[in-house]
C-alpha positions as CSV (number, residue, x, y, z in Angstrom):
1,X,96.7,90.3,109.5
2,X,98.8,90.0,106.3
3,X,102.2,91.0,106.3
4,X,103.0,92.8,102.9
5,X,105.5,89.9,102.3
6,X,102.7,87.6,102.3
7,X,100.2,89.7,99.8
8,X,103.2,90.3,97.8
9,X,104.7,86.3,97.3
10,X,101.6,85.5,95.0
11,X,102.7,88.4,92.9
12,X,106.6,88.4,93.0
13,X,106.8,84.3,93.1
14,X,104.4,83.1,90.7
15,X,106.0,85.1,87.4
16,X,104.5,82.5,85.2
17,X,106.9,79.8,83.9
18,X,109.8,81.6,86.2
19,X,111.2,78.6,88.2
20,X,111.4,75.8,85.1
21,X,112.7,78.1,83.0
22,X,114.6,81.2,83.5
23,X,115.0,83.6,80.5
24,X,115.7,87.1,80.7
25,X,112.1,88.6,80.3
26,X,111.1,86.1,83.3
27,X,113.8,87.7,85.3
28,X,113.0,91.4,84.0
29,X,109.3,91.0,85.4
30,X,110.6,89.4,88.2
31,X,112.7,92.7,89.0
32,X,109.9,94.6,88.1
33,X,107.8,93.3,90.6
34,X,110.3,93.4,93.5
35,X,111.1,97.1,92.8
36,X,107.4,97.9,93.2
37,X,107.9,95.3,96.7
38,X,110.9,97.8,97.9
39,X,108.8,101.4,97.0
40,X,106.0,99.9,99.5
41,X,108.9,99.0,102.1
42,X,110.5,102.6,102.1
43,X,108.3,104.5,105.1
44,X,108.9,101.1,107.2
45,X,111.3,101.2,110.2
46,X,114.7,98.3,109.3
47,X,113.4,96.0,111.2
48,X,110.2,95.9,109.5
49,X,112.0,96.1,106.3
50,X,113.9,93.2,107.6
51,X,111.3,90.9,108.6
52,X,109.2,91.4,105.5
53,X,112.6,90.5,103.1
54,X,113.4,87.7,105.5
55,X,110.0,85.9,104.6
56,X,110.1,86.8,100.8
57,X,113.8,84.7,101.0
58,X,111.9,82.1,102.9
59,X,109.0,82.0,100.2
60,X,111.3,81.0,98.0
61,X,111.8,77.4,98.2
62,X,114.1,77.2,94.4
63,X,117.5,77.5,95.4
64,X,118.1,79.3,92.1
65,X,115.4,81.9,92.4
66,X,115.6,82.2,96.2
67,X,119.6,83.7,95.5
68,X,118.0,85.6,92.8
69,X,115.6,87.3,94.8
70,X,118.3,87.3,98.1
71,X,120.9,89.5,95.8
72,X,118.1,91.5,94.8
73,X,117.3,92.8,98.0
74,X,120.8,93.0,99.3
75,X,122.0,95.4,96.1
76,X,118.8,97.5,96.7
77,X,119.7,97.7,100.5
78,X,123.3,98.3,99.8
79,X,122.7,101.0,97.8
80,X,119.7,102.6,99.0
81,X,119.8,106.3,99.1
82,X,117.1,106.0,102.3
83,X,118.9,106.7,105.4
84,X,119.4,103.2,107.3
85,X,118.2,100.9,104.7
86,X,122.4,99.4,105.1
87,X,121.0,97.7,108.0
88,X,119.0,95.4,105.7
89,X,122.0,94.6,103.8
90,X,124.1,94.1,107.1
91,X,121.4,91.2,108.1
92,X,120.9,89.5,104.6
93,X,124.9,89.1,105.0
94,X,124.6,87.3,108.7
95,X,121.5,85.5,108.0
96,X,121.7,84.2,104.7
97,X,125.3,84.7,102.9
98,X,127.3,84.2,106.1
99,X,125.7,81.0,107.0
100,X,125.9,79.7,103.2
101,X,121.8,79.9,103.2
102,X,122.1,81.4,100.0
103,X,125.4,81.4,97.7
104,X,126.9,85.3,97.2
105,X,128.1,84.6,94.1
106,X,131.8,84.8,94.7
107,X,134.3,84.2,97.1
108,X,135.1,88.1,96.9
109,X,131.6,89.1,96.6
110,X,131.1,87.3,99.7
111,X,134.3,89.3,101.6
112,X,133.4,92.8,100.6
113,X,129.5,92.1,102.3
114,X,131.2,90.9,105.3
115,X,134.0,93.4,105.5
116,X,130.9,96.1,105.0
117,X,129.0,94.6,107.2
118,X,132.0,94.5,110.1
119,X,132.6,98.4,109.2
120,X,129.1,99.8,109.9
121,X,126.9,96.9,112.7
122,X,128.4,99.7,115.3
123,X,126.8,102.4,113.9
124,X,123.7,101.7,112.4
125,X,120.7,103.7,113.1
126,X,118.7,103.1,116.5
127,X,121.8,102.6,118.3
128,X,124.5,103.8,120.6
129,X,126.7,105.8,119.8
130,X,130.3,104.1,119.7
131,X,132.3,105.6,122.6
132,X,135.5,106.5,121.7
133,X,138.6,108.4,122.9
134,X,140.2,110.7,121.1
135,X,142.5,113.9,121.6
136,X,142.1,117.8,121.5
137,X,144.7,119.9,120.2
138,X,146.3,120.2,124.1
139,X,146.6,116.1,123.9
140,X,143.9,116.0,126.6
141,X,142.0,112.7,126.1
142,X,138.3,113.8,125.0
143,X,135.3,111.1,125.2
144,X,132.9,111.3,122.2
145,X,130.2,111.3,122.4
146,X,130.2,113.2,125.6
147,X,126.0,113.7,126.1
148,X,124.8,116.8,127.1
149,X,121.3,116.9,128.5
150,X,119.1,118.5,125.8
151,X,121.8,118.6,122.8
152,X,122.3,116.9,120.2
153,X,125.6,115.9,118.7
154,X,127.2,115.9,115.6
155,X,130.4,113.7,114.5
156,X,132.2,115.0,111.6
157,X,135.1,112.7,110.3
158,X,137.3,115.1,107.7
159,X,140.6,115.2,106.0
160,X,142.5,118.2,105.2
161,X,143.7,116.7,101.8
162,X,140.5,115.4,100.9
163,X,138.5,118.1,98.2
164,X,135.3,116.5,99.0
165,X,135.8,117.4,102.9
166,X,137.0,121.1,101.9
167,X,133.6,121.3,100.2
168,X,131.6,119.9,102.5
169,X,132.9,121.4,105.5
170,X,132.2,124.9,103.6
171,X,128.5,124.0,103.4
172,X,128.4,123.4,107.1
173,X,130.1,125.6,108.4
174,X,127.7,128.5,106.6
175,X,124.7,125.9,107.0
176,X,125.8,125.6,111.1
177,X,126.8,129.3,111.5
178,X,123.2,130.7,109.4
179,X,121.2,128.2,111.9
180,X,122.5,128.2,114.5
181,X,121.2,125.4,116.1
182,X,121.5,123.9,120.0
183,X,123.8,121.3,118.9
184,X,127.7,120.0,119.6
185,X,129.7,119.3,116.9
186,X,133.2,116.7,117.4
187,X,135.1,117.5,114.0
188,X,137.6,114.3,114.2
189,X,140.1,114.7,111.7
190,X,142.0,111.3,110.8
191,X,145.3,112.8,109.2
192,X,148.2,113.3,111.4
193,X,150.1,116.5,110.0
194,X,149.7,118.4,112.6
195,X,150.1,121.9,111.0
196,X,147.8,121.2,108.4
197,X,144.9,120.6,111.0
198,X,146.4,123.8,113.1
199,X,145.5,125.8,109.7
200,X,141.8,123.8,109.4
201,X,141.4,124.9,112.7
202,X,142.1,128.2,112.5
203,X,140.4,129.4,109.5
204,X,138.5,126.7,106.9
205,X,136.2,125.5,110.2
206,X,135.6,128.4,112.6
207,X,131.7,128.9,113.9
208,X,130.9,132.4,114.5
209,X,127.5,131.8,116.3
210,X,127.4,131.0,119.9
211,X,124.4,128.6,120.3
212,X,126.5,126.0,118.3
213,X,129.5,124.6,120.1
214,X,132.5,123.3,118.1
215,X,135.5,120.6,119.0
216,X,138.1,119.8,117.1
217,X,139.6,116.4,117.7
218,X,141.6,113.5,116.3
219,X,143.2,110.6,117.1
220,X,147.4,110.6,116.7
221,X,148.1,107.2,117.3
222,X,145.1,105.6,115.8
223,X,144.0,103.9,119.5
224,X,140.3,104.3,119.3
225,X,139.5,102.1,116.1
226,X,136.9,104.9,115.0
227,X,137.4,103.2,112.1
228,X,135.8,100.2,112.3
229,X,133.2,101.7,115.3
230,X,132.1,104.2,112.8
231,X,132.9,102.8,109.2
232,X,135.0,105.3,108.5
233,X,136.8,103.6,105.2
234,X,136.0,107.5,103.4
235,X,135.8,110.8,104.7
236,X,134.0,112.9,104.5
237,X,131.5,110.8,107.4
238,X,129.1,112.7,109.7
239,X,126.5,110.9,112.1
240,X,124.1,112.8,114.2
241,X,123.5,111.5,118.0
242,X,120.3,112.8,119.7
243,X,120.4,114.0,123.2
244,X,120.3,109.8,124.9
245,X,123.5,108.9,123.0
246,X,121.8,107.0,120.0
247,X,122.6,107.5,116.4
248,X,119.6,109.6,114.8
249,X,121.6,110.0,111.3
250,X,124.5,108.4,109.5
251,X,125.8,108.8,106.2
252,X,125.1,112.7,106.3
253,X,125.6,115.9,103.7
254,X,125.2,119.1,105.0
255,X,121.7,119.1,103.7
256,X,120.3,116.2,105.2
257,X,121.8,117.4,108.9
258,X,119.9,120.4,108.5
259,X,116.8,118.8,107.2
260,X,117.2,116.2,110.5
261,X,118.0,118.8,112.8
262,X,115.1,121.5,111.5
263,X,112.7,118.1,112.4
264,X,114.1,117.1,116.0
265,X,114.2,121.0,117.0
266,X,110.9,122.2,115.4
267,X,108.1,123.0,117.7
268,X,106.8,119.6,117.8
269,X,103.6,119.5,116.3
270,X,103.6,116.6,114.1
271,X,102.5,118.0,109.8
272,X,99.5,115.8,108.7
273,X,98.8,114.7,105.6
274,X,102.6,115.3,103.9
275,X,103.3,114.4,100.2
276,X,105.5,111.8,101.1
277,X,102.4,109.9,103.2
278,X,100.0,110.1,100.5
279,X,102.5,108.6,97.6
280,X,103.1,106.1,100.5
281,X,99.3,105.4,100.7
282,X,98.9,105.2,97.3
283,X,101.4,102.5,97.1
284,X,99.8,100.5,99.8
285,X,96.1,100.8,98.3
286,X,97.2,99.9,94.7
287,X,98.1,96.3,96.2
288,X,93.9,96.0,96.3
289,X,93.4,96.7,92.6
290,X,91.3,99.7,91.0
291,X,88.2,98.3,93.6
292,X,89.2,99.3,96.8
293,X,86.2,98.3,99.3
294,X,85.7,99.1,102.9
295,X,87.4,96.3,104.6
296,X,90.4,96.9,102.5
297,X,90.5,100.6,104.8
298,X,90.6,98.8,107.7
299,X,93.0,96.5,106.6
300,X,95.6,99.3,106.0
301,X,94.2,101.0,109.1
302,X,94.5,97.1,110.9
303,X,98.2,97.1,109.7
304,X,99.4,100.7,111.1
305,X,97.9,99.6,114.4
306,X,100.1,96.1,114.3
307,X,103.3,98.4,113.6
308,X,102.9,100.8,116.0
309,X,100.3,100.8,118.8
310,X,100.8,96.9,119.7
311,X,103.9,97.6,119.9
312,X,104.1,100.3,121.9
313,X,104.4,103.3,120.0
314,X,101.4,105.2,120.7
315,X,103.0,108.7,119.0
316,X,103.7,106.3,115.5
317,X,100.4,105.4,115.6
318,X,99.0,108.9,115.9
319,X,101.0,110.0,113.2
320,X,100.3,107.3,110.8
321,X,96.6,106.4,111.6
322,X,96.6,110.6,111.3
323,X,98.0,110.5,107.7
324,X,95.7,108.1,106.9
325,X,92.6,110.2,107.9
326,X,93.9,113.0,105.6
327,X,94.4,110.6,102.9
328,X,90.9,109.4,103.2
329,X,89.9,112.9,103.3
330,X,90.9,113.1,99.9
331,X,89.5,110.0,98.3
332,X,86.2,109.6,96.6
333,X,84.2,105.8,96.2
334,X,81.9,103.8,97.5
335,X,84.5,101.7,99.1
336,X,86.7,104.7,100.5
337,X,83.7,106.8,102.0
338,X,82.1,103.6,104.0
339,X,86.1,102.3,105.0
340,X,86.3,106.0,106.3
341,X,82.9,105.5,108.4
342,X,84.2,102.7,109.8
343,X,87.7,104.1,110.4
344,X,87.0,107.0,112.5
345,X,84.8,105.1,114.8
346,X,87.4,102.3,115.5
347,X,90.4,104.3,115.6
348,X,89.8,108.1,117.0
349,X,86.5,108.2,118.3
350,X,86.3,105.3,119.9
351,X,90.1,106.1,121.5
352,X,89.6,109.4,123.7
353,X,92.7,108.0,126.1
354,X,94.9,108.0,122.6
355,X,93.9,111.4,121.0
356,X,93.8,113.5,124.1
357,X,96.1,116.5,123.6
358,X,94.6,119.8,122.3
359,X,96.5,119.5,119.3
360,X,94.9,115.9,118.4
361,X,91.3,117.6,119.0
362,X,92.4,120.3,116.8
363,X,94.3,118.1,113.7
364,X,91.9,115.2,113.9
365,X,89.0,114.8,116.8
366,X,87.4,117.7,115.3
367,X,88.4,116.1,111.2
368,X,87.2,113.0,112.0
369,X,83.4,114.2,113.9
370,X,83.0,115.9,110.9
371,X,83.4,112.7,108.7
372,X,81.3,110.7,110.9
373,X,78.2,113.3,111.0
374,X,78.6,113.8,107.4
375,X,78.9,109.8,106.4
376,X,76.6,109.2,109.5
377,X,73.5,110.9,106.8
378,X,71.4,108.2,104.8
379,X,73.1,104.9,105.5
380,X,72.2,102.3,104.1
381,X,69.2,100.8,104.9
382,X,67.2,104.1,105.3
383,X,64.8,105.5,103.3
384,X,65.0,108.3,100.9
385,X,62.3,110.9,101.7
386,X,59.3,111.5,99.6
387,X,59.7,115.0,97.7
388,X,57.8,117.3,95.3
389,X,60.7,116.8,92.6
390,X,59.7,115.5,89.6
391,X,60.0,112.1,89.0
392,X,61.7,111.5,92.8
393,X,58.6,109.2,94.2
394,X,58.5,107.6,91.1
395,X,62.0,106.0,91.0
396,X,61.7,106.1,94.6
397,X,59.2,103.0,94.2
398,X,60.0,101.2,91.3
399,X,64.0,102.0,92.6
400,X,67.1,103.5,90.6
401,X,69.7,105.5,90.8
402,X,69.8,109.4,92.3
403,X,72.4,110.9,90.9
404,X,73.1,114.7,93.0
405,X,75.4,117.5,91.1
406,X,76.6,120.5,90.4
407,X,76.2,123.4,87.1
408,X,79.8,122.9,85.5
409,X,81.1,120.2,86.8
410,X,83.2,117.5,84.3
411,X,82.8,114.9,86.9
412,X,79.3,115.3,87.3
413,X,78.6,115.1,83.5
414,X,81.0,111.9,83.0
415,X,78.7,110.4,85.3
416,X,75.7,111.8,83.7
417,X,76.9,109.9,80.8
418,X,77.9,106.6,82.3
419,X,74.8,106.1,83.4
420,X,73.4,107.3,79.7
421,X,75.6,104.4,78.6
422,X,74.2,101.8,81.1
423,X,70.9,102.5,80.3
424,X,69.6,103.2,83.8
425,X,66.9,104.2,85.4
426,X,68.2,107.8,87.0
427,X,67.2,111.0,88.2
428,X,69.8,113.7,88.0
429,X,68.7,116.4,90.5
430,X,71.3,119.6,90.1
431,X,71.6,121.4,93.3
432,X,71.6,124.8,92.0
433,X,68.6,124.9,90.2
434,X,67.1,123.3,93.6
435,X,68.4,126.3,95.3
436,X,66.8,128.6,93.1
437,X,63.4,127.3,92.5
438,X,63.0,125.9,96.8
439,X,65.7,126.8,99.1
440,X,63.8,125.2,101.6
441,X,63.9,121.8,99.6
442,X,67.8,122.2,98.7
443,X,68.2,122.5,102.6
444,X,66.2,119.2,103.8
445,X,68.3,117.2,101.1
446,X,71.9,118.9,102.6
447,X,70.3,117.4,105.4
448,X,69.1,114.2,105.0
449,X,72.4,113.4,102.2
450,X,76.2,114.4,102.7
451,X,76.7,116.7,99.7
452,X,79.4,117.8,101.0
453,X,80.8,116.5,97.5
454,X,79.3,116.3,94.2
455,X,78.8,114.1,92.2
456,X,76.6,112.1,95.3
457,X,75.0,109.1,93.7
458,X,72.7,106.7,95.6
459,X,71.0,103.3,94.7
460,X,67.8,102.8,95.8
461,X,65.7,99.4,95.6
462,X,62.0,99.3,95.8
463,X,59.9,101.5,98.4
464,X,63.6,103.6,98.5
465,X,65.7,101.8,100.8
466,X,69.2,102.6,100.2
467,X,71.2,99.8,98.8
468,X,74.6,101.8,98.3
469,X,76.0,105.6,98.1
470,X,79.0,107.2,96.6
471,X,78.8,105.5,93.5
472,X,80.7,106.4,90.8
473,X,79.3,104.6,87.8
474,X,82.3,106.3,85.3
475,X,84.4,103.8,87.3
476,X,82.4,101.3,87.0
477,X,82.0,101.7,83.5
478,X,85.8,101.1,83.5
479,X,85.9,98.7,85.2
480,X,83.7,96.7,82.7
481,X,85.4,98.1,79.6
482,X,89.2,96.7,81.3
483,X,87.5,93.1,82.3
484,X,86.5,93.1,78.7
């Protein structure tokens, strides 16, 4: 199986005339193309994300355009605005700039990515929470995070003198106090006036709710180095530790909390077919071209599995092999409806031990039986039936095309006229009219053919053997027009 590093080093590498001799529309394309290579890594766990930039780097065998390409992906990972992504940056620096691999840039350059990356390893997400020891306002020493079986955690670093913590800690409080969620909060404050944190307590950050618990903590004598534990260089800084101790969330606003927190604490039933997966999935599937043909489904289908089930993670691979079906759901073409045969056979029907919950058999057993009795009708290789429709047995044994539709549909008329233009041989056969003049005819063909979704358009060859289904000549037409 392909890592998208390697499907991508053709495209990103081999900018023609790039390596003997760099100008500034080489570079521009260059970018181009490794912006496009970040949007497809953005749904992928760091350490994907990691291994994929790793052998880009590696791919790059030009000292010149192998820092190029390095900086590139450490600025984007530097300054994602995805949750995490800094752990990309964190590694380029240990890896590669560290180790003099590739060249920073500058001596300074090369200081601020290892003082960054010294600030935030701790605390990255997937691990655990930093321990540290701090103080309540008694000077009782208070261990945070302090785990509590079935809470989560939030650590809240603030100043009093800091406007952008005033503001912030307004939107949480309200946010925290509207919610109410099952959650512990350690507000840390790093300042050391002791009156002006008596005040904070007191009134700008007081919960009113009781199902969210509040503690209000610092550190005097600056013993615990939360600083460096937790990259704490501005405030406000808020992380979110799940009921094990590990950090879920780092780098938090008041809105991404909530947004986290109304995920982990939601009634657990995973939402198929999101926004966010099908731009992801359009990503993916544009790295085939505007052909996409049935192995390339499996492909992607191939590459979920990889990421998740051999790895271990049965529920990621339910969830993303579950996207995937209502993407497919969605996609018309020869090459998407036959991948989609294929697809629910090798991955949910064939897997009862996997998809064995009643929500699975509700979401996606049930989705994908439906797909494979509807794409099970007139494979290829059967034969078309002999019918009273006029014109049917003749094109039936000389072969063509059968081109199924519906009164008022633009789709079905662009592909009346494609294949006007092509000059086949064709017989349109419009279901409503079929329904009116035999009923009992319009029934054996839902029967025999998935018209479940119209235009249908079968080839036939001679003595009507099905060669192929769900054309769409309108794309083939331009297809042909773009070659020319």
């Amino acid at each position: 199986m392909r890592r998208l590093a390697a499907i991508f080093i053709s495209l990103i590498l081999c900018v023609p005339g790039l390596v003997a001799q760099v100008d500034s529309t080489k570079l521009a394309e260059l970018d181009s193309r490794l912006e496009r290579y970040f949007s497809l890594l953005d749904a992928e766990d760091f350490g994907t994300k990691i291994t994929e930039c790793d052998a880009l780097i590696e791919a790059a065998t030009d000292p010149s355009l192998r820092q190029r390409i390095a900086l590139k992906i450490y600025d984007h990972y530097l300054n994602s605005k995805l949750m995490g992504d800094e752990a990309v940056a964190i590694h380029l620096t240990d890896k590669w700039f560290s180790t003099g691999e590739v060249a920073m840039g500058s001596d300074q350059a090369l200081l601020d990515a290892k003082l960054f990356a010294d600030f935030n390893r701790q605390s990255l997400i997937g691990m655990p929470a930093p321990k540290v020891t701090l103080h309540n306002p008694f000077g009782e020493e208070v261990s945070v995070p302090e785990p509590v079986e079935g809470r989560f955690q939030v650590i809240y670093f603030f100043d009093t003198d800091c406007a952008k913590c005033k503001l912030e800690t307004a939107m949480l409080r309200n946010m925290l106090d509207d919610k109410d969620y099952p959650v512990d909060v350690s507000a840390v404050y790093v300042g050391h006036d002791m009156d002006s944190w008596k005040i904070w307590r007191g009134s700008t950050f007081v919960l009113n709710k009781g199902n969210t618990r509040i503690r209000h903590l610092w550190d005097p004598d600056d013993e615990s180095d939360y600083q460096m534990k937790y990259g704490v260089t501005v405030t406000p800084r808020m992380f979110l530790v799940d009921p094990d101790g590990f950090i879920v969330g780092r780098g938090l606003d008041t809105g991404a909390l909530a947004s986290l927190l109304d995920i982990y604490l939601d009634d657990g039933i995973y939402k198929y077919g999101k926004e966010e997966s099908s731009v992801l999935l359009d990503e993916v599937f544009s790295v085939y071209g505007a052909k996409v043909d049935s192995s390339d489904v499996m492909e992607v289908a191939s590459l979920l599995s990889d990421r998740t089930l051999a790895k271990g993670d049965t529920l990621g691979f339910k969830h993303m092999e579950g996207d995937l079906l209502y993407y497919l759901a969605t996609k018309r073409g020869e090459g998407f409806k036959e991948g989609t045969r294929l697809f629910v056979k090798d991955y949910i029907l064939s897997r009862p031990e996997i998809w064995n919950t009643p929500d699975d058999s509700l979401a996606i057993v049930g989705m994908a039986s439906m797909f494979d009795g509807l794409l099970s009708k007139a494979p290829v290789g059967a034969k078309v039936p002999k019918t009273p429709i006029k014109g049917w047995n003749k094109l039936r044994r000389k072969g063509g095309f059968f081109l199924f539709s519906s009164q008022g549909c633009p789709v079905c008329a662009a592909e009346k006229a494609a294949a006007d233009y092509l000059h086949l041989a064709y017989l349109p056969v419009e279901m409503e009219s079929l329904e009116r003049e035999s009923p009992e005819l319009a029934r054996k063909m839902l029967d025999f053919f998935d018209l479940s979704s119209l235009p249908y358009i079968i080839q036939v060859g001679k003595r009507g053997v099905i060669k192929r289904r769900y054309i769409s000549l309108s794309e083939h037409l331009l297809f042909l027009s773009e070659k020319d």
